[in-house]
Structures are given as structure tokens and as C-alpha cells.
C-alpha atoms as one frame of an Amber mdcrd trajectory, in Angstrom:
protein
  43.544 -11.101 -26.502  42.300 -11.856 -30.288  43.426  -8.103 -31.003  46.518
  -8.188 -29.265  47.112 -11.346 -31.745  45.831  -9.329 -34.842  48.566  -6.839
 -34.086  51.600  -8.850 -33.377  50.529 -10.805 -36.786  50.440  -7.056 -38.357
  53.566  -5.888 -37.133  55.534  -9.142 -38.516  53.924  -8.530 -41.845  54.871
  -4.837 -42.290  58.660  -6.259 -41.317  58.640  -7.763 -43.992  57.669  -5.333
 -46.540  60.002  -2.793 -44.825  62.920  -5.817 -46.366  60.919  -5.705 -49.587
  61.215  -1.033 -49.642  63.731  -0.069 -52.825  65.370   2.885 -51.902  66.002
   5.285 -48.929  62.721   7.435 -49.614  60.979   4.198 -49.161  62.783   2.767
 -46.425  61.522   6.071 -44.266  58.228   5.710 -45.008  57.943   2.087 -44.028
  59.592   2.808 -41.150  57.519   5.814 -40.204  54.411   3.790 -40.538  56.127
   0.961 -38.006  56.978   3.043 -35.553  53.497   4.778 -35.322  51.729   0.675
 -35.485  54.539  -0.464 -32.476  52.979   2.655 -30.535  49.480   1.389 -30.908
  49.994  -2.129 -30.063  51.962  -0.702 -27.067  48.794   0.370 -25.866  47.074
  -2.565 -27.510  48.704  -4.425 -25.074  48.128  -2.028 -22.009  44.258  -2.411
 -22.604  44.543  -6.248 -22.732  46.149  -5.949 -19.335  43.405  -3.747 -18.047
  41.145  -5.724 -19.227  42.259  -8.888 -17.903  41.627  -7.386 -14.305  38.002
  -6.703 -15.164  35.152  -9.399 -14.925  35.042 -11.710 -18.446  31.802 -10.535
 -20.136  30.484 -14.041 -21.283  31.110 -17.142 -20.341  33.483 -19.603 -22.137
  30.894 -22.752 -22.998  32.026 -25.982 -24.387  29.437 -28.569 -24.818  29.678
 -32.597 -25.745  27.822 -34.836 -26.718  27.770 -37.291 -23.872  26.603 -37.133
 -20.161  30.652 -37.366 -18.409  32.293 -33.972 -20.220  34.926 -36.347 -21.867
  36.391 -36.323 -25.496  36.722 -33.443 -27.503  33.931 -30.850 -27.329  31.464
 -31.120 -29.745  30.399 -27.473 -29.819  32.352 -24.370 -27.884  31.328 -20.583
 -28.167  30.871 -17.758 -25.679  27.314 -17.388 -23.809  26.416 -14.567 -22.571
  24.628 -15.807 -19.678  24.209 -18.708 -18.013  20.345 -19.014 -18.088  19.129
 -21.576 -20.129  15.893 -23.622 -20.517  16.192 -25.828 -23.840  12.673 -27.882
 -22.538  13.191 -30.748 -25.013  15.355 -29.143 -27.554  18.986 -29.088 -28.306
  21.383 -26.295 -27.249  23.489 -26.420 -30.629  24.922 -27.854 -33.733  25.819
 -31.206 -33.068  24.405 -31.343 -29.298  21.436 -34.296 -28.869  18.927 -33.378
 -27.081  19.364 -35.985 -24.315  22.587 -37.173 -22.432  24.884 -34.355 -23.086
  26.994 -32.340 -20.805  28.551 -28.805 -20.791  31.266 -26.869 -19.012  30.812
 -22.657 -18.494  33.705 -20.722 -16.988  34.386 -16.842 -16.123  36.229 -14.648
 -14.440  34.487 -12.036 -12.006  36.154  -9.083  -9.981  35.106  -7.834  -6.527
  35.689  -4.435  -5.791  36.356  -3.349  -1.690  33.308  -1.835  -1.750  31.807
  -5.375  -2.941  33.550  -7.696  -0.631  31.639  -9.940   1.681  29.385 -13.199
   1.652  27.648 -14.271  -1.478  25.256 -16.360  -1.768  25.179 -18.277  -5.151
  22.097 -20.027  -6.386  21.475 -22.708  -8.969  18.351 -24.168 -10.764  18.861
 -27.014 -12.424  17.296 -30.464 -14.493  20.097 -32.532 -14.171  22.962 -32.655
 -12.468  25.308 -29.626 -11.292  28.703 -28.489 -10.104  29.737 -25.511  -8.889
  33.615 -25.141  -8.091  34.352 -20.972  -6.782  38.247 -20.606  -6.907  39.048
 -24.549  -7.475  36.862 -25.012  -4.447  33.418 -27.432  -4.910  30.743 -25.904
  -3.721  27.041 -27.209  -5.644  27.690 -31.379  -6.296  24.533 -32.635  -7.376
  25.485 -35.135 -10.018  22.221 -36.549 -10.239  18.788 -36.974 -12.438  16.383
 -34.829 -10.851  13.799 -32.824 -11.694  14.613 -28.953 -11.728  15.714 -28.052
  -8.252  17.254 -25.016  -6.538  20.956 -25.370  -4.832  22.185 -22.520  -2.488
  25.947 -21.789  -1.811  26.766 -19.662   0.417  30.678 -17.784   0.650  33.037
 -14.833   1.352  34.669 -13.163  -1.728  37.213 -10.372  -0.757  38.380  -8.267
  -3.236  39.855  -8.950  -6.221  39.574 -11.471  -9.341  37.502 -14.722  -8.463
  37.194 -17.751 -11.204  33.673 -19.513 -11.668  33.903 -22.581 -13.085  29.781
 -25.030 -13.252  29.669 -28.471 -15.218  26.092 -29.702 -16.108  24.545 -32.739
 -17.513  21.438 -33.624 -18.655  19.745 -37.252 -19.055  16.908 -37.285 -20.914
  13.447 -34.795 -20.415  13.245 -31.170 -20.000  17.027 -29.675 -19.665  17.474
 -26.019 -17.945  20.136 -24.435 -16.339  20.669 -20.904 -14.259  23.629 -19.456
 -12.011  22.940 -16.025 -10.778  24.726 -14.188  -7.635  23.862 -11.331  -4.941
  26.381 -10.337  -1.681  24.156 -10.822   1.466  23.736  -7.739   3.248  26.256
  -7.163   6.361  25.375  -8.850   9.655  23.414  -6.103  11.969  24.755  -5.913
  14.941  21.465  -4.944  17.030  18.826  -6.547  14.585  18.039 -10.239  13.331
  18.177 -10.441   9.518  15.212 -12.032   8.329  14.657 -13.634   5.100  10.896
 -14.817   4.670   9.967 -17.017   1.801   6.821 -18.381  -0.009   8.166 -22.157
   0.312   9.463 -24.490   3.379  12.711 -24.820   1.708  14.295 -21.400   1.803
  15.313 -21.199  -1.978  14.688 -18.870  -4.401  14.378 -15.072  -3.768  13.130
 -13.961  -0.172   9.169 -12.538  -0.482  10.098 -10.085   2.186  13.870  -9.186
   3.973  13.465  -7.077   7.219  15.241  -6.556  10.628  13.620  -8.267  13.789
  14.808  -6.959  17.190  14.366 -10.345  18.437  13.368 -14.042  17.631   9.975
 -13.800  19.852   7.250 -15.305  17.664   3.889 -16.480  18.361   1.791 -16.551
  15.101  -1.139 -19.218  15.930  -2.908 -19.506  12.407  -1.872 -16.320  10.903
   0.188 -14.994   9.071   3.838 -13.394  10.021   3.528 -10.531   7.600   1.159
  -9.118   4.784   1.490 -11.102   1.555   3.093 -14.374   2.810   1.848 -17.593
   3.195  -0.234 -18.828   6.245   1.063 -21.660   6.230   3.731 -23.413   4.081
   6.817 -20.800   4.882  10.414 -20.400   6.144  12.384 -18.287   7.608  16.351
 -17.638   7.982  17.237 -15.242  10.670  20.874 -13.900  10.978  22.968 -11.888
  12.812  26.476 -11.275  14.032  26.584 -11.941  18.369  29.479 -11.350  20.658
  29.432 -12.639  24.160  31.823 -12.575  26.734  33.762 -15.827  26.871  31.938
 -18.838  28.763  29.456 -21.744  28.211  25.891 -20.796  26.685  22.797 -22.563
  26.609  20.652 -21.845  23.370  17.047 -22.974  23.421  14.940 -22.935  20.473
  11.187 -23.685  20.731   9.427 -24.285  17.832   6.223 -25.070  15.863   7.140
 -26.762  13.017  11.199 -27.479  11.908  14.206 -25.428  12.995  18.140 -25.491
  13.027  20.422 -23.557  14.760  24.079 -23.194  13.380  26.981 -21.119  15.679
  29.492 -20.233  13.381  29.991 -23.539  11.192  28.651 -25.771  14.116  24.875
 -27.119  13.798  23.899 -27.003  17.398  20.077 -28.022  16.687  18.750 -30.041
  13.667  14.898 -30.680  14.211  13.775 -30.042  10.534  10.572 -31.706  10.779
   6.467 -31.381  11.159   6.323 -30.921  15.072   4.112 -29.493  17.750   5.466
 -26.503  19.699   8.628 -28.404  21.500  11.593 -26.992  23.013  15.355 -28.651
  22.164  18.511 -26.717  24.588  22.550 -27.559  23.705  25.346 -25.817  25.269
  27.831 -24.262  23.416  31.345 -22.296  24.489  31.859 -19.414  22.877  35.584
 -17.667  23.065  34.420 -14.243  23.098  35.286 -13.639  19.875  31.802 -12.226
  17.554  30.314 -15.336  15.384  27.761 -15.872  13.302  24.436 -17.275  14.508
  21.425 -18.488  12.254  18.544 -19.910  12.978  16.235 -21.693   9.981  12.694
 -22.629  10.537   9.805 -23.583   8.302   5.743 -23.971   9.135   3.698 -26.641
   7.127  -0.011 -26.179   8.196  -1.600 -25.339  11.511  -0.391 -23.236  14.564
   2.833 -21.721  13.927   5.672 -20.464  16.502   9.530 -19.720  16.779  11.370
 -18.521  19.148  15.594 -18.279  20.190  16.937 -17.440  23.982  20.372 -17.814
  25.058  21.826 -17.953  29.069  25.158 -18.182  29.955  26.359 -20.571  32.701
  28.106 -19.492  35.596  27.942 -22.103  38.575  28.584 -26.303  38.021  24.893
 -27.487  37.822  23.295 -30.129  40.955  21.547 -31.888  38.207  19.756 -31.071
  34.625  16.306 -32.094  34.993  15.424 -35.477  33.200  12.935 -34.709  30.242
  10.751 -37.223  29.093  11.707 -39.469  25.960  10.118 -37.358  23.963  10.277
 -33.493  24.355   6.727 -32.033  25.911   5.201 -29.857  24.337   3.310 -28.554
  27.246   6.730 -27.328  28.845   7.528 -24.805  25.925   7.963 -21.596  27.735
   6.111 -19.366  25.401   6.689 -16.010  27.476  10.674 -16.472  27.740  12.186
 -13.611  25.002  15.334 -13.557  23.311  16.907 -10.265  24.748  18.088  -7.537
  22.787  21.598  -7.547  21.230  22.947  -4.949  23.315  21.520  -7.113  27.006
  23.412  -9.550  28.608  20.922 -12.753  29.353  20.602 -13.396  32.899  23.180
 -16.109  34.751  22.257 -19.335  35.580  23.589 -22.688  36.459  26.362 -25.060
  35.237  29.948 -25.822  34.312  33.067 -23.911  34.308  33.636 -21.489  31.411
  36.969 -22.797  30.228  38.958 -25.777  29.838  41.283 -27.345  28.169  41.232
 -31.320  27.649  44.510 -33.133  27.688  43.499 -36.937  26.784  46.709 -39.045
  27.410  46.126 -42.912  28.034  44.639 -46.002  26.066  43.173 -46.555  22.992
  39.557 -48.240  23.398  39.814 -51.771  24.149  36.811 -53.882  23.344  36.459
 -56.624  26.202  33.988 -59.197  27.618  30.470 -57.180  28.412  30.520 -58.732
  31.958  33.415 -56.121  32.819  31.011 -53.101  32.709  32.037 -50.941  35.511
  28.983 -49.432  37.753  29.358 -45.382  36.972  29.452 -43.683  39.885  29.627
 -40.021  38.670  27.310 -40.010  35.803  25.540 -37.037  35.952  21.665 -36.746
  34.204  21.949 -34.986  31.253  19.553 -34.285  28.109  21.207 -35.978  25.135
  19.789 -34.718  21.223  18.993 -38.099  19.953  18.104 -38.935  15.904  17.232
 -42.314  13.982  17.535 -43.321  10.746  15.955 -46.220   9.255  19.474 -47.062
   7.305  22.764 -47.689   8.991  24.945 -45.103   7.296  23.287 -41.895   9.221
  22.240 -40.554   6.179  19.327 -38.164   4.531  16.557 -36.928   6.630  16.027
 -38.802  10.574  12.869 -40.564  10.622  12.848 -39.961  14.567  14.232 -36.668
  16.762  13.733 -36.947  20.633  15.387 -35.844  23.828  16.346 -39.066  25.986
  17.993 -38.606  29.544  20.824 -41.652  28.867  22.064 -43.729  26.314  21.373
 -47.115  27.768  18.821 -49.248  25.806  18.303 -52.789  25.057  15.881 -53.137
  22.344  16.412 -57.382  21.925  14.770 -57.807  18.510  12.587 -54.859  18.914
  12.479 -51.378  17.326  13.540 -48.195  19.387   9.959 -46.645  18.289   7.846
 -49.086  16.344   6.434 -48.147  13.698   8.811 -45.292  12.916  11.797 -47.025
  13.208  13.061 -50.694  12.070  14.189 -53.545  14.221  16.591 -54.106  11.869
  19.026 -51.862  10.074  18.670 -48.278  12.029  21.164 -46.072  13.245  21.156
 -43.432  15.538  23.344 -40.609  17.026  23.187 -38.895  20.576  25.211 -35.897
  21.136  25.198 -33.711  24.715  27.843 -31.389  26.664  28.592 -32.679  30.197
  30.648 -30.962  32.579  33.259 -33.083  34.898  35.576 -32.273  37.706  39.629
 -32.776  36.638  40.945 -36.243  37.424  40.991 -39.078  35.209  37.762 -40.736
  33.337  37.086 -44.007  32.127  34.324 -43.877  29.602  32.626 -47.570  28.873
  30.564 -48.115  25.717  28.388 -51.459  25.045  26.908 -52.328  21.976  25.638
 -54.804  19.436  26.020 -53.491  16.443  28.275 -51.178  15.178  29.521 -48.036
  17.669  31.485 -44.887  17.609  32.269 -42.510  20.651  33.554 -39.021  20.193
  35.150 -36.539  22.752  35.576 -32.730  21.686  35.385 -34.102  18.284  38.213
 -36.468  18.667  37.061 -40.493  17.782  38.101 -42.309  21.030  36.400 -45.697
  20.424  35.462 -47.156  17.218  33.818 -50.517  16.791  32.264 -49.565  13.747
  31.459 -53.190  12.502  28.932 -55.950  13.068  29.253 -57.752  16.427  27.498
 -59.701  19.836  26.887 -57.101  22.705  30.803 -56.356  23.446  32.522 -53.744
  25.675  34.573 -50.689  24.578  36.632 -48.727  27.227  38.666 -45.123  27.103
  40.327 -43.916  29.734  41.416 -40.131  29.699  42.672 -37.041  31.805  40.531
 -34.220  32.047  41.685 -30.773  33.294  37.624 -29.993  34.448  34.889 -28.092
  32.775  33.006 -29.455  29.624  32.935 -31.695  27.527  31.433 -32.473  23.967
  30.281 -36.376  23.546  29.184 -37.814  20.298  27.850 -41.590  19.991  27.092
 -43.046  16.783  25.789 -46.561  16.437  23.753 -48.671  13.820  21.874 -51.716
  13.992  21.868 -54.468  11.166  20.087 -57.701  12.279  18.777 -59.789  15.508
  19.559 -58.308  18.668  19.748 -54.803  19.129  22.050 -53.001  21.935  23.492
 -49.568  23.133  25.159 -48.343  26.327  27.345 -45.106  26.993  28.149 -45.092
  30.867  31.510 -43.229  32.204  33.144 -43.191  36.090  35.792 -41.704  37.738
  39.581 -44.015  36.869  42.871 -44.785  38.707  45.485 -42.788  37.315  46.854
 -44.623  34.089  49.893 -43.898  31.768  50.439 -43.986  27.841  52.457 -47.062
  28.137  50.117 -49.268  29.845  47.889 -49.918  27.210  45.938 -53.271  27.812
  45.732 -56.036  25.228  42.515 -55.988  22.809  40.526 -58.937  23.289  39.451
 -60.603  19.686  35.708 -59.936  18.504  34.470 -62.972  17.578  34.087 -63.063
  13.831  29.932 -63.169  13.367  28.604 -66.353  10.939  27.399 -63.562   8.947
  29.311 -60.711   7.139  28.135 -57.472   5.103  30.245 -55.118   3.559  27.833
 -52.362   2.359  28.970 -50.015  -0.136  28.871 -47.027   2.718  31.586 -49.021
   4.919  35.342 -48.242   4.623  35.666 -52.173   3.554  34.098 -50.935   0.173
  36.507 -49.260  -2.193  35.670 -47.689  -5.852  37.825 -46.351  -8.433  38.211
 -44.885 -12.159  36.279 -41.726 -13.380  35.080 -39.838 -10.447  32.417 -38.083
 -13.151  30.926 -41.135 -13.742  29.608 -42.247 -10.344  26.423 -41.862 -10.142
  24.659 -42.627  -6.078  20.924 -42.833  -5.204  19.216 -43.120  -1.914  17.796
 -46.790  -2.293  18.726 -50.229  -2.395  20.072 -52.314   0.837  20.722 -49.950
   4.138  19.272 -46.963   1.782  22.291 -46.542  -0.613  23.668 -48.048  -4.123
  26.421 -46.676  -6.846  26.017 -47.276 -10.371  27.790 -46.884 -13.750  26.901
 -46.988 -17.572  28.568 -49.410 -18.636  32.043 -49.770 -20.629  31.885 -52.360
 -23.518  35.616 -52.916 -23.223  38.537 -52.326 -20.700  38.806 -48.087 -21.226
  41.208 -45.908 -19.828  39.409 -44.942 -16.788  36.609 -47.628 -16.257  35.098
 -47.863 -13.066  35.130 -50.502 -10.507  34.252 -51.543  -6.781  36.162 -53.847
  -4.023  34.640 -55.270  -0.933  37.263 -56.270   1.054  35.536 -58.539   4.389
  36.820 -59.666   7.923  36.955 -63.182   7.541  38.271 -66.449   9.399  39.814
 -69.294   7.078  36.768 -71.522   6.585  34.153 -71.336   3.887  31.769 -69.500
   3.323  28.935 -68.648   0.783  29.205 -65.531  -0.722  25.434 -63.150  -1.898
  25.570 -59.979  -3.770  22.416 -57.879  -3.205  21.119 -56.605  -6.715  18.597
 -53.253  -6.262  15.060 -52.853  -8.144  16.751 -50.178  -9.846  19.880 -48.799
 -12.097  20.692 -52.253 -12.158  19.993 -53.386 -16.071  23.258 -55.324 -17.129
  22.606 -58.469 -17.970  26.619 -59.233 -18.009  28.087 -57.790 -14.100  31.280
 -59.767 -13.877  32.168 -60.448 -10.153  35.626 -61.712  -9.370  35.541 -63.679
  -6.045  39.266 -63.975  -4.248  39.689 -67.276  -2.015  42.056 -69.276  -1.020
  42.298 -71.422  -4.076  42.745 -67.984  -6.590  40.143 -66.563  -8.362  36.658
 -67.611  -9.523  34.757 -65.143 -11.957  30.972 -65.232 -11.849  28.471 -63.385
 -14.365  24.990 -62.205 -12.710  22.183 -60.691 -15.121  21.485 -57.773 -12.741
  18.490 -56.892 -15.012  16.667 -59.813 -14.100  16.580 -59.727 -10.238  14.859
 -56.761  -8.210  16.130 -56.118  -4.406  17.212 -59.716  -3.850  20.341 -61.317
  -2.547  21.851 -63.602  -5.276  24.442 -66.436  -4.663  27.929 -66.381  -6.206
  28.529 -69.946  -4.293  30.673 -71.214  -1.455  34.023 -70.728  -1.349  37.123
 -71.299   0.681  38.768 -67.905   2.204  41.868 -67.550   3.955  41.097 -65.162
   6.658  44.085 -62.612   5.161  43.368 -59.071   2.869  43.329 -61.654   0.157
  39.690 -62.601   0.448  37.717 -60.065  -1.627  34.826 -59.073  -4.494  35.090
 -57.308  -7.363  33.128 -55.838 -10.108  33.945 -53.496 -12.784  31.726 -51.766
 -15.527  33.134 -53.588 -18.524  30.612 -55.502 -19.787  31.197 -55.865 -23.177
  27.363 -54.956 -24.470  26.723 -52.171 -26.237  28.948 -48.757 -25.078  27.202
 -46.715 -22.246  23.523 -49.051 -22.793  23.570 -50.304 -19.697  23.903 -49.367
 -15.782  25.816 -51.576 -13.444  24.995 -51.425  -9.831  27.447 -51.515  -6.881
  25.601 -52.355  -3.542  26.410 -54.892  -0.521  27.829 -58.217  -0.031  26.898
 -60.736   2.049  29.258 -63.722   3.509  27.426 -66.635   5.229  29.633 -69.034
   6.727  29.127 -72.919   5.600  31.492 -74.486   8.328
């Protein structure tokens, strides 16, 4: 494009001096020499076009000298690559060595021949986007130390735009981005990827074809040159079933996951003995992707995948044991071969189609729990957390027969889970005859139910033990349930229980019966009552601070275009109440956090040194509220100290009423 310039720039010059020829001798000659320079920037401009259908050949960098890619760049140039490890050193004129930021982009092209899934890797030390055609991909705005990010995608032919931002804190600062299509799906053979780590990252040690996913390795090792213990593997394929319901069971020694096209069926990524975990999937006959992940940390090792498909509606699953046995791993059951179609069993119809009509869920009085009568036993996939947003690794992964506990002021597994401030989530298939179903949920705290994906009851909020109901029409066949509940303090309570329902219709929807408002409120900064605003790449989030989760900011020393700020908006009745903000032990070191409290009499502004308290609740003082949208807390990051010196922490608040 810079030559394509040149030329134009040339061509208006020698206009000019053609004005400035005396005489018709010179006039020809000039105009001789135009001609011949209009013919070369004709194909001046033909190569430009070419070109600009071939892959860019560096990168266009611009670099600044802060961590949030704002301003006008300090430095811009073209890399050649995007590999870079600076340690503790700067990567230009005018760059610090600490808290800047930088922005590559490049065109690629994909030729048919190249087509297919990509798998894009980064390593970085700090934090990392990676946007593919406008799409985000890699968002690890974070400080960490260097770590590997995988992205996996289809490309079809053609031209495709890369586009990575990057910051770094302080420390070592490094950067890489390379590329490689996966090889094509076999169609008889598992693709197996074998690695030197338990994470899967980096390059694969060895990549081979396995007939089948059949493995019993003890204490050795799977193949010359790889780790005993302390591996993964990824095994792939394309499989194409005739239409129906399918059990998959995985048993495994240690973690594993399962994903079906872009649907995790099993998630058990943990240190386990040999244990077996089963979900039923339908599958439309149409070919789809099936991986299965697993990883061995130290000891006996062992992974293996079958599949059935189910024919006949089931008498009854058989009830496993809260937590999965390892003595009933059935270590001589192989997957078959691609080509083989796995042996029939039991269970429910192939196909359906459900056609929910009726009522919204209704919370009511818990003494109006209906008895189920058609319940069937089931194995429900059950995980814990130890926060209440359902977030980061479970800290617990069992089978359970039903969802019906009541854990008082206990802990669902003590030590491994809290009484206070958990969450779980139990998903299972069911299969039910067509007629309509009224599906009852009880719970103290929070709950969620969904059906084939679709939320049916939400009572995601803190509350006494109350009662949720649903009532739908079901055409027969199977189902997909998903409950989600958390826990936050005192008692602790969940119940999923469905029966067989009158007939209803959409009008007669029942009136909700008020939740009584709790003496205490949170509003975390995970809930929908917490809103944030200004530069989106400024947040920063870490895994810590009250129910395992905080934002933060540096802070502004003056109202900016763009400054960042947070709203928790609460549930309230119109009585007073003393309001707590929780400050974390850390990226909380403002000593000036200006929370605005909205109450019935206006607006009270309190300042809190943040710096100066360490995972403690701190009082802003009792106010009157008047139980409307009105009755709020806000903070922004304008602190007016010293530009970008200080972080300000967004976390939960905490409403005890005083009368």
C-alpha cells in the first residue's frame, strides 16, 4: 500500500512538469514518459490487490505505556512474530518495563486445502485476549504467572483477521501466539493426544490412533517415553449413531470429561480411585464430535469409554451409593469398534418432543408439598462448591439417588464442604409417560430448576425453607433436569420431587405468595442485584474475598471519561436497617472508597479506608429505606489520590435490619 502511495504521489508530480514542457518536442516526451509510469502503477495497483488476499507478513504492534491500551500509542512498528520474552526488560523506546500494554493484529488466509479446526495456543505473563474474526476467544485479563491458553475453532477458507491485546504488571513479561489445524476426525480410530503434564497444554509428546478407549495401565506407563504418572490424554473422534437415547459410561482412575458435540456430559476432573459416572444423551443421528479428556496424578492409572443405546422404558435404574464405588467399575466392559453397533438395553423412548404450556413457578407455604407418586430412582451427577456462585473447580463430585436433603446447620460432607456458603448442582435425564407434570422444588437458600435447558423455577435469592411449583405437558420420552442451589447461612435445605397433575391451562396461573423478606440481606457482587459499569478493560476479578469472588479497579484521581463503578441494588421492606460492606485482604488499598448509600431521606456519602481492614465487614450505619428500587450502594473508583496508585475493591453488601 506504501508503494501504491509512492506512485500516485509520482504521477501528480510528473503532471505537473508535463504543464511546466516548452514546446511540442517536449510536450511528447513528457507525455511518453506518463503514459509508460500510468502503465506501471496500473499494475502497481493489481499487485496491491493480490496482495491484499494473501496472509499480512508481520504483525501491526502498537504498544503504550499503561496497563488498559488507552491514549495514544507510545510506540507502533511491525513485528515479525509474535514471540516475545522481555524477562525484566522493556520492549521499546518509550515502553516501561512494568504496567504497559500492547495490541498485535494480522491478517491470515486459509486455502481449501487448509480449512478445518485450529487450535490456537497462547503463553503468557500477564493478561491476554484473543478475538479470531471479532469473536473473543482467550480472556485472561489477569496477573499470573506465565500460563498456557488453548482455543480451539473452524476456519474455512478464505481471509481470517487475528487481533491479541496483552498487558503486563510488573515481573517477568512474555508473550507467544502460534497456530496448527488439528488433523481430520478418523472415522474408525480415536485420536489421541498424550502429553507430559495433567493439563493438556503445550505440544502433544506422542499423537496416535487408538481403536478403542480400553485402558488398564496399573503403574506403568501408556507408551515409551511418557510419564508414569503425571499425564493426560485427549481422545477424539467423529461418531454417528442411529437416532435414539445413549448411555455413555466413563470409568476412570484419576480425572475425566466427556463433551458430545458442545455438551459436557461428564466433568469429574479430579484425583479419584477407579469410579464409574453414566449420563444419557439423545443423539439425532446426525455424526458429532465426541472427546473424552483424562489426566493421571500418581498411582494406578485407568480409562476407559462405552456407549449403549436404549431401546425399552427402564423398571428402575439401580440406586448407587452416595458416593460412586469403586469396586463396581466394570473393568472388562470395551468400547466397541466404530464400525459395531453397542448392544440394546433398557430405557426410555428415543424421541420426543416437550411442549411445556401452563404456570410459571409459584413459591408457596412448604406444608403444600405434594407426596410424588411417580418419581422414578434415578442417578443424579451431583457437584459442590464451597462458594455460592458455582464457580472454579467443585470441591466435592458424587452420584446421589435423589435430591432431597436437609442438612439443618450441618455441612453436606464435613470437612470438604461448608455449612455455610456452598452451592451445588444435580443434573440427570428421566424418562416420563405423556400427561401433565407438576414438578415441586423446596429449598432454603437460593434454587434454580431447569427442564431441557429451559429455567422453569427460579428462587435464586436468600430465603426460609419455601415451596416452588411448575406444572407442564409432556408429550413422553426424556427429559433433561438441572437444579442449582446455594447455601449462605443457618439452616440448610434442598428438595426436587415431581408427580403426575390435573390438566391445567395458560390462563390459570395461581397467585405468588410473598417470601418473607429475611432480617438479613446480601447482595454479592456475583448476583444480578450487583451492577458495574465504565471501561470494560479495566475490570480486573480474582477468585477470593466473600463467597470466593471480588472486582477491583486502579483508581481514578478525578471523575474521567469512562471511570468505573458498582451498584447493589437490595430487596428491602421500608424499615431501617444497618448497612456493612465487606472489604477483602486483598486489591483493596484505597484509603478514600466513597460509598453513596440511597434511603429514604436522600443520600448519605460515607468514606472507608479499604487499606486498613482485611476480610471484615465494616459499618456504613443505619439507615431508613423505603422498600422501592430507590434503596441502593454505590461506589466508584474516583478517589482523588494519586492517578492509577491505588486499587478499589467491589465485593458484597450486607443489610441487617434494626426494627
Amino acid at each position: 500500500m506504501q508503494r501504491v502511495t509512492r506512485n500516485r504521489a509520482g504521477l501528480s508530480w510528473l503532471s505537473a512538469c508535463l504543464n511546466r514542457c516548452k514546446g511540442k518536442n517536449g510536450r511528447i516526451v513528457c507525455c511518453a514518459v506518463l503514459l509508460g509510469l500510468c502503465a506501471l502503477s496500473v499494475i502497481a495497483l493489481n499487485s496491491a490487490d493480490a496482495l491484499a488476499q494473501e496472509s499480512d507478513t508481520a504483525w501491526d504492534a502498537h504498544y503504550w505505556a499503561n496497563t488498559s491500551l488507552t491514549g495514544e500509542a507510545a510506540l507502533s512498528r511491525d513485528d515479525d512474530t509474535l514471540d516475545f520474552d522481555w524477562g525484566d526488560q522493556s520492549p521499546g523506546t518509550g515502553i516501561p518495563v512494568d504496567r504497559f500494554s500492547a495490541r498485535w493484529e494480522r491478517n491470515i488466509t486459509i486455502t481449501d486445502d487448509e480449512a478445518g479446526n485450529y487450535i490456537f495456543a497462547v503463553d503468557v505473563d500477564d493478561g491476554v485476549r484473543l478475538w479470531v474474526d471479532g469473536s473473543l476467544h482467550i480472556d485472561s485479563w489477569i496477573e499470573q504467572p506465565k500460563t498456557t491458553y488453548e482455543a480451539r475453532l473452524p476456519l474455512s477458507a478464505g481471509q481470517h483477521q487475528i487481533k491479541v491485546e496483552y498487558y503486563e504488571a510488573t515481573g517477568a513479561a512474555s508473550i507467544s501466539l502460534s497456530w496448527q489445524r488439528e488433523a481430520d476426525l478418523p472415522t474408525t480410530y480415536w485420536r489421541g493426544e498424550y502429553y507430559n503434564n495433567t493439563t493438556l497444554t503445550g505440544t502433544p509428546h506422542t499423537t496416535r490412533g487408538d481403536a478403542r478407549i480400553n485402558f488398564d495401565w496399573a503403574y506403568e506407563s501408556p507408551l515409551t517415553g511418557l510419564n508414569q504418572d503425571g499425564f493426560a490424554v485427549r481422545w477424539s473422534r467423529s461418531l454417528q449413531l442411529p437416532a435414539g437415547d445413549y448411555r455413555f459410561t466413563a470409568t476412570v482412575d484419576d480425572g475425566v470429561r466427556l463433551l458430545i458435540g458442545n455438551r459436557t456430559l461428564i466433568d469429574f476432573w479430579q484425583v479419584q480411585a477407579a469410579t464409574t459416572y453414566s449420563q444419557i444423551i439423545y443423539l439425532d443421528g446426525s455424526a458429532v464430535t465426541v472427546r473424552m479428556e483424562y489426566y493421571e496424578e500418581t498411582g494406578q492409572a485407568e480409562a476407559r469409554l462405552t456407549w449403549d443405546r436404549l431401546e425399552s422404558t427402564p423398571t428402575a435404574t439401580p440406586d448407587p451409593a452416595a458416593t460412586p464405588d469403586p469396586a463396581s467399575t466394570p473393568g472388562a466392559a470395551a468400547t466397541p469398534a466404530a464400525t459395531s453397533t453397542p448392544q440394546t438395553t433398557t430405557t426410555p423412548p428415543a424421541t420426543f418432543t416437550p411442549a411445556p404450556t401452563s404456570t410459571a413457578a409459584t413459591p408457596t407455604t412448604p406444608t403444600s408439598t405434594p407426596t410424588p407418586t411417580s418419581t422414578p430412582v434415578i442417578v443424579w451427577q451431583a457437584l459442590y462448591w464451597n462458594n455460592r456462585t458455582l464457580t472454579g473447580s467443585p470441591a466435592l463430585a458424587r452420584q446421589e439417588s435423589t435430591v432431597d436433603h436437609n442438612w439443618g446447620s450441618g455441612s453436606p460432607e464435613s470437612p470438604t464442604i461448608n455449612a455455610d456458603n456452598f452451592s451445588a448442582r444435580w443434573s440427570a435425564q428421566i424418562s416420563l409417560e405423556p400427561g401433565f407434570y407438576r414438578f415441586d422444588v423446596v429449598s432454603d437458600d437460593g434454587v434454580r430448576l431447569f427442564i431441557d435447558n429451559e429455567k422453569r423455577i427460579d428462587g435464586w435469592s436468600d430465603h426460609p425453607a419455601t415451596t416452588y411449583q411448575y406444572t407442564m405437558q409432556h408429550d413422553g420420552g426424556s427429559l433433561s433436569l438441572v437444579l442449582e442451589y446455594y447455601e449462605h447461612e443457618e439452616l440448610a435445605q434442598v428438595k426436587l420431587s415431581w408427580a403426575a397433575a390435573a390438566a391445567v391451562t395458560p390462563e390459570a396461573s395461581p397467585t405468588p405468595q410473598p417470601t418473607p423478606t429475611p432480617i438479613t440481606v446480601v447482595v454479592d457482587d456475583q448476583d444480578d442485584a450487583f451492577q458495574r459499569g465504565g471501561l470494560t478493560t479495566t475490570w480486573q476479578e480474582e477468585s477470593e474475598g466473600h463467597s470466593d469472588h471480588l472486582y477491583w479497579t486502579n483508581n481514578n484521581d478525578k471523575t474521567r471519561t469512562g471511570y468505573n463503578w458498582g451498584r447493589w441494588s437490595p430487596d428491602l421492606e421500608a424499615v431501617s436497617y444497618e448497612v456493612f460492606v465487606f472489604i477483602p485482604a486483598n486489591h483493596a488499598t484505597t484509603a478514600n472508597a466513597r460509598y453513596w448509600i440511597s434511603h429514604s431521606g436522600g443520600f448519605t456519602l460515607r468514606e472507608v479506608d479499604q487499606s486498613q481492614h482485611a476480610d471484615q465487614w465494616v459499618s456504613l450505619g443505619t439507615y431508613t429505606f423505603s422498600g422501592t428500587n430507590e434503596d441502593y450502594i454505590s461506589l466508584s473508583d474516583v478517589t482523588y489520590e494519586t492517578y492509577l496508585s491505588r486499587k478499589v475493591a467491589w465485593d458484597a453488601v450486607k443489610w441487617e435490619k434494626r426494627q
